[in-house]
BAMAR-366150 format. One record per residue (C-alpha): residue in three letters; x, y, z. Coordinates in steps of 0.25 Angstrom, whole numbers, plus 2048, in hexadecimal, padded with zeros to 3 digits. Example, Ala and Ser with C-alpha at 12.3 -4.5 7.8 and 13.67 -1.06 7.14 Angstrom:
BEGIN
ALA8317EE81FSER8377FC81D
END
This chain:
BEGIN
UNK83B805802UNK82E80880BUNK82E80881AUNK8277FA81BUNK8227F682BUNK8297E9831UNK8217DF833UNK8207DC841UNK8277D1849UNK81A7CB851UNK8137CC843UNK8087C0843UNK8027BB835UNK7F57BA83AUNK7F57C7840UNK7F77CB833UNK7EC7C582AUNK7E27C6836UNK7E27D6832UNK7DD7D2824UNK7D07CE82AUNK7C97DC829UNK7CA7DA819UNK7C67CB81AUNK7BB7CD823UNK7B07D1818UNK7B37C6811UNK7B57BC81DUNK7A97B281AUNK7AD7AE80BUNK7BC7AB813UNK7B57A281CUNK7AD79E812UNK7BA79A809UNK7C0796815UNK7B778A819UNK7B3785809UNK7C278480AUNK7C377C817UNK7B7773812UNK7BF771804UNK7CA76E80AUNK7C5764816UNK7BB75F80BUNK7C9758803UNK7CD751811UNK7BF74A810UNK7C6743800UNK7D173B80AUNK7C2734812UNK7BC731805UNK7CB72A802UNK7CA72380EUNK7BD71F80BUNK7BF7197FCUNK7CC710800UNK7C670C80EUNK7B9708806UNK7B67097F7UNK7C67067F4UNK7C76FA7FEUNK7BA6F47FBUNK7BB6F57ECUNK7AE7007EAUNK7B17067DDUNK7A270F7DEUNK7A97127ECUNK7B67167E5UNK7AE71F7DAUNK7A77257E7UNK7B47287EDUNK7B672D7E2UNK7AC7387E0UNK7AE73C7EEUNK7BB7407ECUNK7B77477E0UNK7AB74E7E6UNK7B57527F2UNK7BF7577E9UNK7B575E7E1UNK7AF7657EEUNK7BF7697F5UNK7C17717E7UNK7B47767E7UNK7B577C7F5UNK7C37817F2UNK7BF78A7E6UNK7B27907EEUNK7BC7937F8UNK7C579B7EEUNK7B87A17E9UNK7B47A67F6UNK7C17AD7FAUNK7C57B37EDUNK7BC7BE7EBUNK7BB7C37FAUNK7CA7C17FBUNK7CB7CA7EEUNK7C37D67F4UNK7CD7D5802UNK7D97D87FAUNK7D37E17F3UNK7CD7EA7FEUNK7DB7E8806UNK7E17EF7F9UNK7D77F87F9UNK7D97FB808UNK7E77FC805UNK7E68067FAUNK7DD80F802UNK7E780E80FUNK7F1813806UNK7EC81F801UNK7EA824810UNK7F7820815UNK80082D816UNK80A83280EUNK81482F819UNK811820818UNK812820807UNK81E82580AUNK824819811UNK81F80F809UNK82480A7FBUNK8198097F1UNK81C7F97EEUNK81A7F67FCUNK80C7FB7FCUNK8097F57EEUNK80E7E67F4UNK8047E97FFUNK7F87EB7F6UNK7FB7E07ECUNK8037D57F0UNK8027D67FFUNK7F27D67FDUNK7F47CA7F3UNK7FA7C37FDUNK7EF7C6807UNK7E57C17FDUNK7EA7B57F8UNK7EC7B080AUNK7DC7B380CUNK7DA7AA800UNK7E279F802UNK7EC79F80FUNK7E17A4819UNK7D579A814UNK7E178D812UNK7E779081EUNK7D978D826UNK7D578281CUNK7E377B81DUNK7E277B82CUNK7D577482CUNK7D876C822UNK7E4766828UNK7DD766836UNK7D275E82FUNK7DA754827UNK7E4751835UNK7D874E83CUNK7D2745831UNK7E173E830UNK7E173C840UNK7D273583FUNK7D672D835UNK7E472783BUNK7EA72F848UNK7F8729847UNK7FA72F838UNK7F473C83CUNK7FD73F845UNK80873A83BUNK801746832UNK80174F83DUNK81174D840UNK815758838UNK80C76383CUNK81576A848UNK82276C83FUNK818770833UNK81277A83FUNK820781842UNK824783834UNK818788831UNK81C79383EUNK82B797838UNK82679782BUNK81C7A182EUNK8267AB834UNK82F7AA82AUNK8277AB820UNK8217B8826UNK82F7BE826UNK8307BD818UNK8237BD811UNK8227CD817UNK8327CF810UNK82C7CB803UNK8207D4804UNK8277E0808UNK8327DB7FBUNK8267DA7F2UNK8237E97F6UNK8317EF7F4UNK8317E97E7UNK8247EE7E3UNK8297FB7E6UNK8357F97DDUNK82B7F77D2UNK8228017D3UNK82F80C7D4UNK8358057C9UNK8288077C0UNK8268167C5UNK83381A7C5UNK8368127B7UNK83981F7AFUNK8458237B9UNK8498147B9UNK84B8157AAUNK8518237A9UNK85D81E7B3UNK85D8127ACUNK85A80D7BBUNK8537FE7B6UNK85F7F77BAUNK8607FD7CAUNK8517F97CAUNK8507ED7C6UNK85D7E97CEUNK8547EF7DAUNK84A7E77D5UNK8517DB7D5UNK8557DD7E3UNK8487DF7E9UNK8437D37DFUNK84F7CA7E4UNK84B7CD7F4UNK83D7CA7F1UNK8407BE7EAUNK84A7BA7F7UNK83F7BC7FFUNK8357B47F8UNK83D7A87F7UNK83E7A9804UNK8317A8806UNK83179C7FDUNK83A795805UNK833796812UNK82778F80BUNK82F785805UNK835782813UNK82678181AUNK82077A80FUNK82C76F80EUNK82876E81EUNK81A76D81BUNK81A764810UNK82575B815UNK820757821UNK810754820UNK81774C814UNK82074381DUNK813742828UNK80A73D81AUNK815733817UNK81772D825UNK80872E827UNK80772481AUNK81171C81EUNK80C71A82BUNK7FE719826UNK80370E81CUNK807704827UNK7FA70682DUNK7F3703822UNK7FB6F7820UNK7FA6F382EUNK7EA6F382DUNK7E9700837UNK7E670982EUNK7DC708820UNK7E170D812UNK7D6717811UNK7D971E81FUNK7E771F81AUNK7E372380DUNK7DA72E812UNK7E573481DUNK7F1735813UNK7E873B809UNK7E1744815UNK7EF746818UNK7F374A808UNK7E675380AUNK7EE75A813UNK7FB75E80AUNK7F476A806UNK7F2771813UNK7FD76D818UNK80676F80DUNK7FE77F80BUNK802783819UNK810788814UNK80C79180AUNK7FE795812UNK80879B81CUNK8107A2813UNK8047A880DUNK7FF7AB819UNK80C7B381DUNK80C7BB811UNK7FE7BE814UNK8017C4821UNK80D7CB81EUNK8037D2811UNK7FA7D381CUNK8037DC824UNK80B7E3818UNK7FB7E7814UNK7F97EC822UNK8057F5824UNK8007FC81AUNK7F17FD81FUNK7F77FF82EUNK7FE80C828UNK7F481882FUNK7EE820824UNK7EE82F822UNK7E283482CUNK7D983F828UNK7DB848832UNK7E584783DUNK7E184B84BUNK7E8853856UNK7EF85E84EUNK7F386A853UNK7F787884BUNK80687A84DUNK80C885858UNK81088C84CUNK805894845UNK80889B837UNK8088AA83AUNK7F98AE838UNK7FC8BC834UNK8018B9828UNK8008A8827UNK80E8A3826UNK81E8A682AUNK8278B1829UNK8328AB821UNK8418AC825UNK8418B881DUNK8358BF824UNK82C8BC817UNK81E8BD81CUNK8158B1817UNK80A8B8811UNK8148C280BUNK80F8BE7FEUNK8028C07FFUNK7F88CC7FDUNK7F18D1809UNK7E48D1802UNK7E58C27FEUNK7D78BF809UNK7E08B180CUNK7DD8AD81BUNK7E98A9823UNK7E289E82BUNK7DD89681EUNK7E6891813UNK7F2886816UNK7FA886822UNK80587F828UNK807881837UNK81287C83FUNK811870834UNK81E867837UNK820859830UNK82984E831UNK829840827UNK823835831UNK82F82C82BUNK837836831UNK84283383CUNK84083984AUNK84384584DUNK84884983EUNK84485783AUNK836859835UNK83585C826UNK82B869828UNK82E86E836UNK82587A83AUNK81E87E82CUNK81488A82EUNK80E88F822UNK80189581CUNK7FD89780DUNK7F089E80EUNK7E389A806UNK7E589D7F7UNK7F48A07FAUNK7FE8977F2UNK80B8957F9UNK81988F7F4UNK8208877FBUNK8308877F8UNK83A8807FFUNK8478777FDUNK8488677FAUNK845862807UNK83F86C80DUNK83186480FUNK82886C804UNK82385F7FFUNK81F85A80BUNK819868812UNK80E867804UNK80C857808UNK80785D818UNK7FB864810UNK7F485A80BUNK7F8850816UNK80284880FUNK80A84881BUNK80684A828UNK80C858831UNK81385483CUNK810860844UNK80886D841UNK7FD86E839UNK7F987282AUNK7EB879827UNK7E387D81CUNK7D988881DUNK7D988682DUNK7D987682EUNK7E286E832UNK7E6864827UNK7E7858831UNK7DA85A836UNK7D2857827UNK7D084C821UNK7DA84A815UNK7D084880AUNK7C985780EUNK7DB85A80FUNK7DF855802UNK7D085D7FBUNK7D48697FEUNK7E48677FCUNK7EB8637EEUNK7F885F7ECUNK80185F7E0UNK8108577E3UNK81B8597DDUNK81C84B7D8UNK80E8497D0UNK80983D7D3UNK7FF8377C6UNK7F682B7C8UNK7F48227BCUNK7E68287B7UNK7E38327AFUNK7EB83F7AFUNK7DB8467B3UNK7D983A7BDUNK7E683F7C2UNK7E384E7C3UNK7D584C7C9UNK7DA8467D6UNK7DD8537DBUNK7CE8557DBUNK7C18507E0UNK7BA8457D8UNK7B08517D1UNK7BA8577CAUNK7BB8557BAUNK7C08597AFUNK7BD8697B2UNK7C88697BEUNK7D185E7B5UNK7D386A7ABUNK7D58747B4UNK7DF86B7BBUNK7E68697AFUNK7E78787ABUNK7EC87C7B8UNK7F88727B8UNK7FB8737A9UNK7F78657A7UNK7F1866798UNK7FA85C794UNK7EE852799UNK7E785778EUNK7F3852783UNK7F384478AUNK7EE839781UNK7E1837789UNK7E0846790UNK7DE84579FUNK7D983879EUNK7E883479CUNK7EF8297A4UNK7FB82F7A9UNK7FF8237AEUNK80681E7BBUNK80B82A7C3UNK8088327B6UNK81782E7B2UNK8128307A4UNK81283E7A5UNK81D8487A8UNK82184E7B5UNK81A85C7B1UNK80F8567ABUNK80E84C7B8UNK80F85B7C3UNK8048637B9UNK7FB8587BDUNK7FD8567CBUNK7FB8637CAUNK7F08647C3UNK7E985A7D0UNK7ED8627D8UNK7E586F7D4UNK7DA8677CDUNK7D08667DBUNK7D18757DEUNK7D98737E9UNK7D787D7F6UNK7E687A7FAUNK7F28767F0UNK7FE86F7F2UNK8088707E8UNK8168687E8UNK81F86F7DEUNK81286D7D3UNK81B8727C8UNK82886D7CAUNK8298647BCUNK82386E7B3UNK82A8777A9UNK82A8857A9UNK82188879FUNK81687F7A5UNK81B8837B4UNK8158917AFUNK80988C7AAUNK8038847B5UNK80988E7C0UNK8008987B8UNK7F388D7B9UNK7F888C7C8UNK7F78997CCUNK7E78997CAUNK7E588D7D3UNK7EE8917DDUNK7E689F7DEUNK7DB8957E4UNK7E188B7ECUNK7EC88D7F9UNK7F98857F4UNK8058837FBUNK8108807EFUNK81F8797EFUNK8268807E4UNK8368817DFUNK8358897D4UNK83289A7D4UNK8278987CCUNK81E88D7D4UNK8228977E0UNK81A8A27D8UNK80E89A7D8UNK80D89F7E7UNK8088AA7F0UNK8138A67FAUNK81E89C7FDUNK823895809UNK83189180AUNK833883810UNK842882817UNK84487681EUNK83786F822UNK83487F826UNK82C88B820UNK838894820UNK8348A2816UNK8258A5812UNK8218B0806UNK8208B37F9UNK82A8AE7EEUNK8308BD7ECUNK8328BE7FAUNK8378B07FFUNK8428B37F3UNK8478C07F8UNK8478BB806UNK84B8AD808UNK8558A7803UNK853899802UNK84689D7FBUNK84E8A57F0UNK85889A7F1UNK84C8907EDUNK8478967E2UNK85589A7DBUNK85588C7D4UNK8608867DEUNK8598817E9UNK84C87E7E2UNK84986F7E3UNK83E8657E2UNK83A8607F0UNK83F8527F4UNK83384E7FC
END
């Protein structure tokens, strides 16, 4: 499951929500607004137990039947006003509260896509989808009901004890009786509730992350007849959830019995008490009327505390699950205080000798005009994972390479050699841990990552589709002018025409993560992305590694032109990707161990030849 931060032990609730005030600032003044409508509906319904006190005291007493019908209308018109100003208030908030979730989700989403790779790595998908759904719910529904009840309940109580204490001290006090073991519950239930609320969350995420792999990966579920291990694992993480949640429910049923109990018992001795007054000639039927119904008035508030906390708690712990997210320092654009590393790539000739003497330029011709300061360079480039454990070795240590401008180099290695991740340094998927990487001259961690990622196209070894158009797709290795001109071109390099067979061309859904297509089919157009902008470097990962001979043939033929223009560094397995090349590099280790052409490196090493015989040619594991 993902690397989720623990919550702190001093953690505050109000410390929490108080960081959603940026977000609400803008629309501060319909909150107030909503706010105070709501306090005056609220108080307005403590003005119906005066009118009550009025009728019996007067009309009732003295037989008034016009004073009744005006009593009446009174407590029509009040009643008519309370629910009024309660559904302006809900007007007011709904809109504005709308727009704050929304641009929260739209912060989030934006955050995301500059987080780094690193961070993607450590956390499940499910965990960040709970984060921009249901944690964001959460935090809606408290600004439009726990926040705003919170205040007006508060008053409210404050205003209907003070009306109970003008009316009849001794019964007040009876009323207030209740309050300090109500206060203390309210304090445990709070801190427990905190604890468990944030258990939920986090369950709700690893169970959205079962889901979403279950319904990606549901073609390997059914061809292991796997449904059974996963709904089992289903169930698991269903049955925790559900334990969790209930609880949840137990805590609230434990504060609300508290909070409902005891104002009932005050309520009940209050009447008692009040009864014998009234029979005793201290205290008139009306004021007693008017305080237990003042007091009834008061169920509500009272009664709402429970649940206005748990929300409140489920708020907050939204509030910091949304954070830990947003707190996560993004990818910056250039990052200051680098240095070249010690050791420099031989300038004579732009790269190593090998470990079999092979000279890196070996495979080029002297007349080529490449200059040996431009190009792609790695210089004392060293790179550990930042998951990694102290003092573990580094995946790269040391790499120094140079694949002049308009040369193509190979890059060959074993599983686990780190081929993958030396491709991901280039267009700063990963960050170097020492050294540096240029391109013609400049340091790749001094420019900004959208002028990085212009000039540099990738192309993984895993295509990743979008669910658009298969052109929608393609034309995201370009900038915004290109059209249908470069999508051709595109298509023809990668061997892509079957675009053309779809029912609906290029303008074909391919569907999410283009599982609709085949693996070839899926490679030819990520690759077909990949050259469609032009690129002036080219980074490909293994580009033809699900394709058949035949079509191998074809698209390495189509390749060769584009590479003629661009300087590409290429992870290959197979002879024939190799070929594509000027030169190769043989990557040993998390070291640059043999540099020269493929003739050469075959006659020469052997761990190169010992690659390309068949037996040790494997597809990269990371």
């Amino acid at each position: 499951m993902s690397t989720i931060p623990e919550p702190a032990e001093d953690r505050s609730a109000v410390r929490a929500l108080l960081r959603l005030w940026p977000y609400v600032r803008p629309v501060r003044s319909r909150l107030f607004t909503a706010a105070f409508v709501a306090v005056i509906a609220s108080c307005t319904g403590l003005v119906i137990p005066l009118v009550l006190k009025w009728m019996v005291d007067g009309p009732v007493a003295d037989g008034d039947t016009a004073g009744v019908w005006l009593g009446a209308l009174y407590l029509l018109l009040l009643g008519l006003a309370e629910a009024g100003l309660f559904g302006l208030r809900r007007w007011l908030v709904a809109r504005p509260l709308s727009r704050v979730e929304a641009e929260m989700r739209a912060g989030l989403y934006r955050h995301l896509q500059r987080l780094p790779v690193a961070f993607h790595d450590r956390w499940a998908s499910g965990q960040l989808l709970s984060r921009g759904t249901t944690d964001l719910m959460l935090v809606r529904m408290f600004l439009a009901f726990p926040l705003t009840f919170l205040l007006v309940n508060s008053v409210t109580i404050v205003v209907g004890v003070i009306i109970m204490l003008l009316q009849d001290w001794t019964l007040g006090l009876v009323i207030l009786g209740p309050a300090v073991p109500v206060m203390v519950m309210c304090v445990v239930f709070e801190r427990r509730y905190a604890v468990v609320a944030r258990r939920a969350q986090d369950q709700v995420g690893d169970l959205t992350t079962v889901v979403e792999e279950s319904v990606l990966g549901i073609r390997i579920i059914k061809g292991f007849g796997r449904h059974r291990s996963q709904a089992r694992a289903f169930r698991e993480l269903s049955a925790t959830l559900r334990g969790t949640e209930l609880r949840k429910a137990r805590l609230l049923a434990t504060i609300w019995a508290v909070i409902v109990t005891l104002p009932e018992v005050a309520i009940g001795a209050a009447l008692v008490l009040g009864a014998v007054q009234v029979a005793d000639g201290e205290l008139s039927a009306g004021t007693l009327v008017a305080f237990l119904s003042t007091a009834l008035a008061l169920r509500w508030p009272v009664d709402s505390i429970g649940f206005l906390l748990a929300m409140s708690q489920e708020a907050a712990t939204a509030t910091e699950r949304y954070f830990e997210v947003m707190d996560e320092p993004p990818e910056e654009e250039t990052v200051s205080g680098t240095s070249p590393a010690a050791h420099q790539a031989d300038e004579e000739d732009g790269g190593l000798r090998s470990d079999g003497g092979l000279r890196s330029d070996s495979g080029l011709r002297s007349d080529s005009g490449l200059r040996s300061d431009g190009g792609l360079r790695f210089e004392g480039v060293v790179f550990r994972y930042p998951d990694a454990r102290p003092g573990s070795p580094p995946v790269l240590d040391r790499i120094d390479l140079h694949i002049r401008p308009g040369e193509s180099m190979a890059l060959v290695g074993a599983t686990g050699s780190g081929k993958t991740t030396l491709t991901a340094l280039v267009p700063r998927l990963h960050e170097t841990t020492a050294g540096r990487i240029t391109l013609d001259g400049t340091d790749i961690a001094a420019m900004p990552r959208a002028e990085l990622r212009a000039k540099v196209a990738v192309a993984f070894e895993e295509p990743t589709l979008f669910s658009a158009s298969i052109g929608e797709n393609v034309l995201m290795g370009a900038d915004d002018t290109a059209g249908a001109e470069e999508l051709e071109r595109a298509l023809e390099v990668a061997q892509a025409g079957f675009a053309h067979r779809l029912p609906e061309g290029t303008g074909t859904q391919v569907g999410e993560q283009g599982l609709s297509l085949s693996g070839g089919q899926r490679q030819r157009l990520a690759l077909a992305r990949a050259v469609v902008g032009r690129p002036r470097f080219l980074v490909l990962d293994d580009p033809l590694s699900a394709l058949d001979v035949h079509t191998e043939a074809a698209v390495e033929a189509a390749l060769r032109e584009v590479l003629a223009g661009t300087t590409a560094l290429i992870v290959a397995h197979r002879p024939s990707t190799v070929l594509l090349a000027d030169r190769v590099a043989l990557l040993s280790g998390g070291r640059i161990t043999a540099v020269g052409t493929h003739q050469e490196l075959l006659r020469g090493n052997a761990e190169y030849a010992h690659l390309m015989s068949g037996t040790g040619r494997q597809e990269d594991d990371r």
